[in-house]
C-alpha angles and dihedrals in degrees: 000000000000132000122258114230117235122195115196132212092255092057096044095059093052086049094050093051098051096046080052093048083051089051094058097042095048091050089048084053095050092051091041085061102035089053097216115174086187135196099312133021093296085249084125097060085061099057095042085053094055090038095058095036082053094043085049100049095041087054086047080048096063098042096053095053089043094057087040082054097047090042087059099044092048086057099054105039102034115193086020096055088062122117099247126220 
């Protein structure tokens, strides 16, 4: 019988960041290639660059000290520090 996978909050929030981090990259790319100088100075693309680079790697963030926190836990209480259901 195989073995369900179970994704837990920690990795799907390091998931989440990176997928976000790949997002930004990819639009930066798109307007790298379509050469769009836009409506303004493209001051803006910048910014939402950054913005998105700095929301990614807060969500990878939490995911990485969660899992270090879990880890810990899972270490210490045995069968208490398993993820349940």
């Amino acid at each position: 019988m195989g073995r369900s996978v179970h994704i837990s909050t920690e990795f799907a929030f390091l998931l989440s960041g990176v997928f976000i981090m790949l997002v930004a990259w990819a639009l930066n790319l798109l307007g790298t290639i379509a050469g769009d100088q836009g409506s303004g100075h493209g001051v803006s693309d910048f910014y939402l660059w950054l913005f998105l680079m700095f929301q990614g790697l807060g969500f990878s963030t939490v995911g990485v000290i969660g899992a270090k926190r879990h880890a810990k836990r899972h270490y210490t209480d045995g069968p208490m520090g398993r993820a349940r259901g």
